[in-house]
C-alpha positions as CSV (number, residue, x, y, z in Angstrom):
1,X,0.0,0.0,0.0
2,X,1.5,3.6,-0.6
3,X,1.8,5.5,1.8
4,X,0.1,9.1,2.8
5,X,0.3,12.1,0.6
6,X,2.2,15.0,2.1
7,X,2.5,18.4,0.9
8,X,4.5,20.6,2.1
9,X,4.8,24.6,1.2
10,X,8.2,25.3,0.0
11,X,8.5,28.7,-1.4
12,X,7.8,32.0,0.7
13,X,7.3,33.3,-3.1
14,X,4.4,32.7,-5.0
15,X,5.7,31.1,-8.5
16,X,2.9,28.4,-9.2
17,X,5.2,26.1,-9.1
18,X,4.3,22.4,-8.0
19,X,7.1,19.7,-7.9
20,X,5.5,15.8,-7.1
21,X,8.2,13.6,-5.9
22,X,8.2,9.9,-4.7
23,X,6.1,9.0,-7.4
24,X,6.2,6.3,-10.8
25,X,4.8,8.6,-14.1
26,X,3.2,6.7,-16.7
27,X,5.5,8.1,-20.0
28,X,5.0,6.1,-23.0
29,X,4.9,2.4,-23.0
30,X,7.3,2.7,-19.6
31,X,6.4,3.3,-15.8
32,X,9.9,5.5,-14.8
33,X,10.7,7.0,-11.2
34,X,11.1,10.5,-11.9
35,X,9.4,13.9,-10.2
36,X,7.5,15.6,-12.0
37,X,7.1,19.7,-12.5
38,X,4.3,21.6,-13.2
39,X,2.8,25.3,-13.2
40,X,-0.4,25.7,-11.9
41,X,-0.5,29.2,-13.3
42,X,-0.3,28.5,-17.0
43,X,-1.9,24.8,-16.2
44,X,1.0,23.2,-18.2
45,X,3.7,20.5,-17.6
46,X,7.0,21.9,-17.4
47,X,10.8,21.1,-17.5
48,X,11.7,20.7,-14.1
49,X,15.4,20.2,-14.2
50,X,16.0,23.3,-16.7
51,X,13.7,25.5,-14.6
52,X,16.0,24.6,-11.1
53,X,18.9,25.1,-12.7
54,X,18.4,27.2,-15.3
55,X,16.1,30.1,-13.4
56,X,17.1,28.6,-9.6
57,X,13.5,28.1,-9.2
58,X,12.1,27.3,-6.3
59,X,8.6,25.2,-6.4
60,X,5.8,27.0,-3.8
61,X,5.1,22.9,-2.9
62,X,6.8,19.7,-2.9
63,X,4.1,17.2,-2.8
64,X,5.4,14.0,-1.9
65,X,2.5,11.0,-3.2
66,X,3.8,8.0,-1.4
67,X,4.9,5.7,-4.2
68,X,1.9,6.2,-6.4
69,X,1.4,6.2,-9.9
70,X,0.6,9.4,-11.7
71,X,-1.0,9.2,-15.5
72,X,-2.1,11.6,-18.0
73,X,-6.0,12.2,-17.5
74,X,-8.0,10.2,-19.4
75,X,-9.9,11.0,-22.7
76,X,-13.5,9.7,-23.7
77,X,-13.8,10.5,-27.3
78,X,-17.5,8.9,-27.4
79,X,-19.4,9.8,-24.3
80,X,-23.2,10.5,-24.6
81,X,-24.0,12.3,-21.2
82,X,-23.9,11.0,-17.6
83,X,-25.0,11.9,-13.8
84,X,-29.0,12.6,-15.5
85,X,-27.7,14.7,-18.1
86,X,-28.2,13.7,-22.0
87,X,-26.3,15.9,-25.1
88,X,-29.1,15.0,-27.3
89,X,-32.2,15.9,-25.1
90,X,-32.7,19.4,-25.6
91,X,-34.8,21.5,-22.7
92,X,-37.6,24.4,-23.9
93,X,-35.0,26.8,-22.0
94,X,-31.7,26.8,-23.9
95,X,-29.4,28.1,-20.6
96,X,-30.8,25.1,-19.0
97,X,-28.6,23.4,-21.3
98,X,-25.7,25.0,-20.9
99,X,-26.3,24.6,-16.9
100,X,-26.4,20.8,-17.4
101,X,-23.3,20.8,-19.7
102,X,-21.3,22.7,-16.4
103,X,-22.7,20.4,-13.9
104,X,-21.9,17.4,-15.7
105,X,-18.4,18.2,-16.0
106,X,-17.5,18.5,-12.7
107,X,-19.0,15.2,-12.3
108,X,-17.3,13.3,-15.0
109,X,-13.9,14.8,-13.7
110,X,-14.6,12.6,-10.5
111,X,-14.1,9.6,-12.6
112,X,-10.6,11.3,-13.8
113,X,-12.2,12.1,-17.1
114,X,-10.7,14.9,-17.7
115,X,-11.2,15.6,-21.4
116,X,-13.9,14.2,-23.7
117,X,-16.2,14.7,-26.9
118,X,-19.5,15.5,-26.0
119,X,-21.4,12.9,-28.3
120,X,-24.7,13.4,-30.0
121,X,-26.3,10.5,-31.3
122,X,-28.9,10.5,-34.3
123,X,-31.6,13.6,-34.0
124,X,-33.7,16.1,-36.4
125,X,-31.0,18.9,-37.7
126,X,-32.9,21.6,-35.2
127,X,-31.2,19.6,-32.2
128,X,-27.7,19.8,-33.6
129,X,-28.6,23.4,-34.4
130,X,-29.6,24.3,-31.1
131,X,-27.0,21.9,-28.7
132,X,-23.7,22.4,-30.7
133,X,-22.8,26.1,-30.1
134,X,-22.8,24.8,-26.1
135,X,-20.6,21.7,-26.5
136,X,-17.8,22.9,-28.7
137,X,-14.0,23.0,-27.7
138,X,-13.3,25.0,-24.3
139,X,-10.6,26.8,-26.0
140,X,-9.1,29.6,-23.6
141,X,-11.7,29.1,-20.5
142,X,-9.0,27.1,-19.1
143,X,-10.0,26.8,-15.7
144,X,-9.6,23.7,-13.4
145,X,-12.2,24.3,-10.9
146,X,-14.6,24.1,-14.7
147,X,-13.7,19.9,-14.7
148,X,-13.7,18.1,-17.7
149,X,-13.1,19.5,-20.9
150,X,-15.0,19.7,-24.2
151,X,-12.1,18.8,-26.7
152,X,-15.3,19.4,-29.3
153,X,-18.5,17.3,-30.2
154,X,-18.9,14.0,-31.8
155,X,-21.8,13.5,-34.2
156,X,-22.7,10.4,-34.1
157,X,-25.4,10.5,-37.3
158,X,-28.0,10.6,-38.6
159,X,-25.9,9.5,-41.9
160,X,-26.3,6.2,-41.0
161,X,-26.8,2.5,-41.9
162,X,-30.6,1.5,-40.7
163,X,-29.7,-2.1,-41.1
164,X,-27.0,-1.2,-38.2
165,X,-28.6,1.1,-36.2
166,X,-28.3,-0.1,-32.9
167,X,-30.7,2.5,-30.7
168,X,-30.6,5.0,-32.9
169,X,-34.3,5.7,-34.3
170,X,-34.0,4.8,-38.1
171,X,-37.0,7.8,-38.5
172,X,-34.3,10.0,-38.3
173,X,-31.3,8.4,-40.3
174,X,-30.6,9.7,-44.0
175,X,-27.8,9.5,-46.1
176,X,-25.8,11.9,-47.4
177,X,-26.9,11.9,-50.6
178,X,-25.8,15.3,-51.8
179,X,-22.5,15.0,-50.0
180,X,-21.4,17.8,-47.9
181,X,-24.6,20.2,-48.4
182,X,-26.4,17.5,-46.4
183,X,-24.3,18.2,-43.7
184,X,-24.5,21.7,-43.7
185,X,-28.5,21.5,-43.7
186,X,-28.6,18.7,-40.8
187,X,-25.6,20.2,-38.3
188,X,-25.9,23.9,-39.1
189,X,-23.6,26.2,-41.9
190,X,-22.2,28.2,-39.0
191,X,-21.4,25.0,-37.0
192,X,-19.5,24.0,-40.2
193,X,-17.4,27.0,-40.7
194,X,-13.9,26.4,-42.1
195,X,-12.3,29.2,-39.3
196,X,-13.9,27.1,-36.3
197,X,-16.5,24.5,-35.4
198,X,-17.9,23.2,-32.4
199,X,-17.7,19.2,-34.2
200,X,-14.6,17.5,-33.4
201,X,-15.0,13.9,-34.8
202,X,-18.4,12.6,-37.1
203,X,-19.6,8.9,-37.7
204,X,-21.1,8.2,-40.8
205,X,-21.5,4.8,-42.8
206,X,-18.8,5.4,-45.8
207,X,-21.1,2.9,-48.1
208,X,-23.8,5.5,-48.3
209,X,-24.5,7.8,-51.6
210,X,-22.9,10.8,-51.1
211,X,-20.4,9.4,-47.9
212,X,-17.3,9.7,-50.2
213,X,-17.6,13.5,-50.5
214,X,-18.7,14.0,-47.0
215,X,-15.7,12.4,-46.1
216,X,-13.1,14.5,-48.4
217,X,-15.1,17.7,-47.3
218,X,-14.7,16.6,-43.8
219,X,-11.1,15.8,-43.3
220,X,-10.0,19.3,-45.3
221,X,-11.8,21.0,-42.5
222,X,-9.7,19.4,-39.6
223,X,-12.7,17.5,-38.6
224,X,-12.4,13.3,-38.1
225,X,-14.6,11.1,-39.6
226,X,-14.9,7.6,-38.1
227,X,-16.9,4.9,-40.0
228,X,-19.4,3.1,-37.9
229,X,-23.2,1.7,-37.6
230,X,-22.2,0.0,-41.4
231,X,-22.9,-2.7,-43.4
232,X,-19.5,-1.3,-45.6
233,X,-17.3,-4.5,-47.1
234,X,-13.8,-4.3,-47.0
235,X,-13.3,-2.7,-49.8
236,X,-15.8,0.2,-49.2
237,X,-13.9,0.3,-45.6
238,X,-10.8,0.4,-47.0
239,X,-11.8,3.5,-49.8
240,X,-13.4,5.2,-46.5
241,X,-9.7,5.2,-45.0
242,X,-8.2,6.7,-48.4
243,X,-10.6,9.3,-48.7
244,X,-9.6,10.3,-45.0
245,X,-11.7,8.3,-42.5
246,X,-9.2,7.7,-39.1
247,X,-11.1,6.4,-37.0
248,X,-13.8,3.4,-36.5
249,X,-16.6,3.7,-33.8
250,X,-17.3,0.7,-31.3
251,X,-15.4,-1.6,-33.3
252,X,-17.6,-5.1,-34.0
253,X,-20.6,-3.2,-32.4
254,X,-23.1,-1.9,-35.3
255,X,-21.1,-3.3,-38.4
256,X,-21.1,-6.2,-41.1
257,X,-19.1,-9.1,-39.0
258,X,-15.7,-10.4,-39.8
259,X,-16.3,-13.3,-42.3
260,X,-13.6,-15.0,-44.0
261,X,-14.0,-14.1,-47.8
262,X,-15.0,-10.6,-46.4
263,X,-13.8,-9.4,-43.4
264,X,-15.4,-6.0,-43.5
265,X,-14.9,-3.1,-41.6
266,X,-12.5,-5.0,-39.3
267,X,-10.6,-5.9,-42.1
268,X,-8.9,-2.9,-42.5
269,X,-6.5,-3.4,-40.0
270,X,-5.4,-6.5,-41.1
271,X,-4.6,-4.2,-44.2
272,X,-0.2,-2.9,-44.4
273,X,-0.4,0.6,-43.6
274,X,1.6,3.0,-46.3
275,X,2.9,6.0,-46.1
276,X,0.0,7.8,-48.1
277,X,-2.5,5.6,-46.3
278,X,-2.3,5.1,-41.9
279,X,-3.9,2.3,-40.1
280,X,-7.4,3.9,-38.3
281,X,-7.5,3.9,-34.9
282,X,-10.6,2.3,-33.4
283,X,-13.0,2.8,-29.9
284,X,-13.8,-0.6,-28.6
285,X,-16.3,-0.9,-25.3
286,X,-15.0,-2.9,-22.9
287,X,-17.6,-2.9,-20.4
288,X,-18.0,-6.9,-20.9
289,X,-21.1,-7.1,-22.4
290,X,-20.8,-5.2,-25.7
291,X,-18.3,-7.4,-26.4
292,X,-16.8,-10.5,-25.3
293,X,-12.9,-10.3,-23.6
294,X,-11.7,-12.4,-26.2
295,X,-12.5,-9.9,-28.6
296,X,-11.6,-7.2,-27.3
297,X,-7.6,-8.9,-26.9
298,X,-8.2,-9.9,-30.4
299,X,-9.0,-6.0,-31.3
300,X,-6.1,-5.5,-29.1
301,X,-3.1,-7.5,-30.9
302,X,-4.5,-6.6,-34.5
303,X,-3.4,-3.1,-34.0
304,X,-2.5,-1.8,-30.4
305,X,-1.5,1.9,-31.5
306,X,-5.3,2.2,-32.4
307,X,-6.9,0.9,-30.0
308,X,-8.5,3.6,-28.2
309,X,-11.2,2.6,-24.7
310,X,-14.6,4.5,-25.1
311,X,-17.7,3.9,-22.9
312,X,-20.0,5.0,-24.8
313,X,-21.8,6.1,-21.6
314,X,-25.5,7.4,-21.4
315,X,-27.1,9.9,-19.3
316,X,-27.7,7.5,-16.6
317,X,-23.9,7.2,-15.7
318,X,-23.6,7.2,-11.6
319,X,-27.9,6.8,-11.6
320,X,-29.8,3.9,-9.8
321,X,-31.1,1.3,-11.6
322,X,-34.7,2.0,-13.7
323,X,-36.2,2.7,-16.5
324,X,-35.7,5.7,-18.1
325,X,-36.5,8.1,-21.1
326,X,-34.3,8.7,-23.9
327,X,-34.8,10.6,-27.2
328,X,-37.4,10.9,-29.8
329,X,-40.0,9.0,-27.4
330,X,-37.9,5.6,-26.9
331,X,-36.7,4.6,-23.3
332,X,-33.5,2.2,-22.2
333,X,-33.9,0.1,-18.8
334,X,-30.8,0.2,-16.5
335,X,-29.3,-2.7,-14.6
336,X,-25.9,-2.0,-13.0
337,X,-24.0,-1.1,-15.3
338,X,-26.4,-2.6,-18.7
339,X,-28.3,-0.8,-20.4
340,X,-31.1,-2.2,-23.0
341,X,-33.7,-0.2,-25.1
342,X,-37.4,-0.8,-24.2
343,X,-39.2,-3.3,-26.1
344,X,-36.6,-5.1,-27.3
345,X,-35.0,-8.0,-27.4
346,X,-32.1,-6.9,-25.1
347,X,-30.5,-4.6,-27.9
348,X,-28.3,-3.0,-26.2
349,X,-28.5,1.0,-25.4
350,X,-25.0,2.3,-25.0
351,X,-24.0,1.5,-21.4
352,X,-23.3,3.4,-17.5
353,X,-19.9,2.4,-17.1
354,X,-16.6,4.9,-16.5
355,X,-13.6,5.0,-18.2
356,X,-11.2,3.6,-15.7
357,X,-13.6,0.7,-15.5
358,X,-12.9,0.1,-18.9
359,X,-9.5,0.3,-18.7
360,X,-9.1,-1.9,-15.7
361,X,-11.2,-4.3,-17.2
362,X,-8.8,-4.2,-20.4
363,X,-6.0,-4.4,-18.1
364,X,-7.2,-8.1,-16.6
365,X,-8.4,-9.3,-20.1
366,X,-5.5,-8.8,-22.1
367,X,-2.5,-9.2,-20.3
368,X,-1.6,-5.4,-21.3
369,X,1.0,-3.4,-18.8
370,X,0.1,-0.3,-17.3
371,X,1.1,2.3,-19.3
372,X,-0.8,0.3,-22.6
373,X,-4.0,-0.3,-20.5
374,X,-3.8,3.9,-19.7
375,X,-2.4,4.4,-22.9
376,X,-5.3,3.4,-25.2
377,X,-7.7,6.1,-23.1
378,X,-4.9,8.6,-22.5
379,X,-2.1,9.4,-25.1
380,X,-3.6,7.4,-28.5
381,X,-7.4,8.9,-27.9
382,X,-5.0,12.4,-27.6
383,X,-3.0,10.9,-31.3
384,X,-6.2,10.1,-32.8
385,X,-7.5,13.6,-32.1
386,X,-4.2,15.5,-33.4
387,X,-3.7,16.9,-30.0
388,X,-0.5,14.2,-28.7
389,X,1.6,17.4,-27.6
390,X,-1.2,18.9,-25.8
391,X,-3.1,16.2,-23.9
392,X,-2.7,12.3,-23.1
393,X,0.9,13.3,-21.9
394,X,3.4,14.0,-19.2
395,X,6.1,16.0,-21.0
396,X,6.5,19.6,-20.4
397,X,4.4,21.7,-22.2
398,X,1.8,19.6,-22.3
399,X,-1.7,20.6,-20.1
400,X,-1.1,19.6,-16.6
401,X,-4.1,17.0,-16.4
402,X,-3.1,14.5,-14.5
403,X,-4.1,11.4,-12.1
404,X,-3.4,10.1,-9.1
405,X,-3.4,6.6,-8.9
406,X,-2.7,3.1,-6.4
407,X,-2.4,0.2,-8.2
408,X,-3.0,-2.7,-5.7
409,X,-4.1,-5.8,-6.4
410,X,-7.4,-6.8,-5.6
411,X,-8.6,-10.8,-3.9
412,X,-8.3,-12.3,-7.2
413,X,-4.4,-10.7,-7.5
414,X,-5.7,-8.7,-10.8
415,X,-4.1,-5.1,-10.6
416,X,-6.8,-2.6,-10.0
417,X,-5.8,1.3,-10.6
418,X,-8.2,3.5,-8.3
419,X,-8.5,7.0,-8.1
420,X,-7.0,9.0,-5.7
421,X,-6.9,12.8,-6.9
422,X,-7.5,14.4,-10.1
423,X,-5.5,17.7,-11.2
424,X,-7.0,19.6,-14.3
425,X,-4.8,22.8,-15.2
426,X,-2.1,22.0,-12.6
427,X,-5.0,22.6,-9.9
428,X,-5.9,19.9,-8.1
429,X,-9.9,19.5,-8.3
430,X,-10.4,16.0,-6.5
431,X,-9.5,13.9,-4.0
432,X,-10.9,10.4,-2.6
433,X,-8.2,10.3,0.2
């Protein structure tokens, strides 16, 4: 067991400077003993060594965290509302909206969230109209006490496969069948704009008439396309990853199954990556019921530098069980952490299950270390995004969002990583100990 935290005031001068010793820092694939710097004034990582002997400068604390582990805070890239708030349930009042949106965050940074995409699953254009502007990037607002950060929404739809639907109501998918304009009309010409948008990442189904140019239009306005909720071949897959699709959402989940003489979406990564062409990167839930261990390892060893954990967590997230209601008049019942849609045959509705679940529970099914468990919902999410030197890191001038973790073995002997504080901005904004 570590031992306790202690911090101790150094500096009679006010510098913002924190220095963490006695600690392990999850860096790359490698846990190292090292201290680690940062400046809670300008919220960033910084260069510890050059700064004492460079500038003489003296930290204002010296927290010393017992042998514990510290990690990059972790990054949800597909997280559909939580703690009884939902992105795509839009209240009469607007600035109710924007209310929920606050309180949520501080929530989620509990969980040591302390980035995400705000995801909006398939709705009528006049919710993505409305909801967007509030759920965009945080940009300069970069205040700790906020919690978790917007890195920009996710659209997941309505350009969708019905066949593979999943819960999304197939009275509201389309496809994009005059390309970009179709885009425009359903998510809103100023939340498209070239000099800035509140969209971060879209999922669309690359075998629909008028995907292709979506996609091209897409990409060459910084935004990601992942392909998901598809009945695409491998071929179609593969011409989705040309035109600029980097990503996949909920791998196996809502898409044409691997099948020898056509292994479809999944296929792709079996596929040599070039150096016009990269591998995608792919979410994967592993919350143990949208998919069985097995394949998530298998997901695992056919391309590890992609695999990126995503809950895909609804609005009931840290709710008791029931049955609640959900968009466009549907409901989803909640059982621990399960979550099925109403009058179904147990299709299932997202789920209510953290990130550091997920990655604990990819940490005992695969026989991944540390760092690769944390990795996949820390530094790749942070690749996949285009922001590696920003977030899902420890090295200086990256954002100081960080986690305090134990690491101790639970009955069974499996490694379980818990909690202990949660830093956003270099400012410490929770504590479990």
């Amino acid at each position: 067991m570590p031992s306790a935290i202690r911090d101790h005031y150094h500096s009679p001068t006010r510098t913002g400077i924190i220095k963490f010793i006695n600690c392990r820092l999850v860096k790359g694939d490698q846990v190292v003993h090292e201290d680690l710097w940062i400046n809670s004034s300008t919220g960033k990582v910084i260069h510890g060594q050059t700064l004492f002997y460079g500038s003489h400068a003296v930290p204002d604390r010296v927290i010393d965290l017992g042998g514990r582990l510290v990690s990059p805070g972790l990054i949800d890239v597909q997280f559909n509302g939580g703690f009884g708030f939902d992105f795509s349930q839009v209240p009469e009042d607007i600035t109710s909206y924007a209310k929920g949106v606050a309180k949520l965050n501080k929530s989620l940074v509990q969980t040591g969230v302390t980035s995400y995409l705000p995801t909006i699953v398939s709705q009528k254009s006049e919710v993505y109209h409305k909801t967007l502007p509030y759920i965009g990037p945080s940009g300069s607002r970069r205040i700790g006490s906020d919690g978790s950060e917007s890195l920009g929404s996710h659209c997941e739809g309505p350009f969708l496969n019905a066949s593979k639907c999943g819960i999304h109501s197939t009275s509201i998918l389309r496809p994009p069948t005059n390309g970009f304009a179709d885009l425009l009309d359903c998510y809103g010409e100023s939340n498209m704009s070239p000099a800035y948008s509140p969209i971060k990442l879209v999922t669309l189904a690359p075998e629909l008439e008028g995907a292709a140019d979506a996609i091209e239009e897409l990409v060459s306005r910084g935004i990601v396309v992942s392909i998901g909720h598809s009945e695409a071949t491998y071929e179609e897959a593969t011409t989705a990853i040309t035109n600029g699709a980097t990503m996949i959402t909920h791998l196996f989940n809502a898409m044409r199954p691997l099948h020898h003489r056509n292994p479809g979406i999944f296929g792709v990564l079996g596929t040599p990556a070039t150096e016009q062409v990269k591998k995608p990167y792919f979410g994967v839930i592993a919350d143990g019921v949208h998919l069985h261990p097995t394949s998530v390892t298998l997901a695992w060893n056919s391309h590890p530098s992609g695999f990126v954990l995503v809950t895909d967590a609804m609005s009931v997230l840290g709710m008791p069980d029931g049955t609640y209601d959900w968009t466009n008049g549907e409901r989803f019942i909640k059982k621990g952490h399960v979550l099925t849609l109403e009058g179904t045959d147990g299709t299932i509705a997202g789920c209510a299950i953290s990130l550091l679940e997920c990655v604990n529970n990819f940490l005992q099914w695969s026989g991944a270390t540390i760092p690769q468990a944390l990795g996949a919902a820390t530094s790749t999410p942070a690749a996949m995004l285009g922001l590696e030197d920003v977030k899902g890191s420890l090295e200086p001038d990256a954002d100081a969002d960080l986690l305090v973790l134990t690491d101790d073995p639970d009955e069974s002997g499996n490694t379980v990583l818990k909690v202990d504080q949660v830093w956003k901005f270099g400012e410490m904004v929770h504590s479990s100990i």
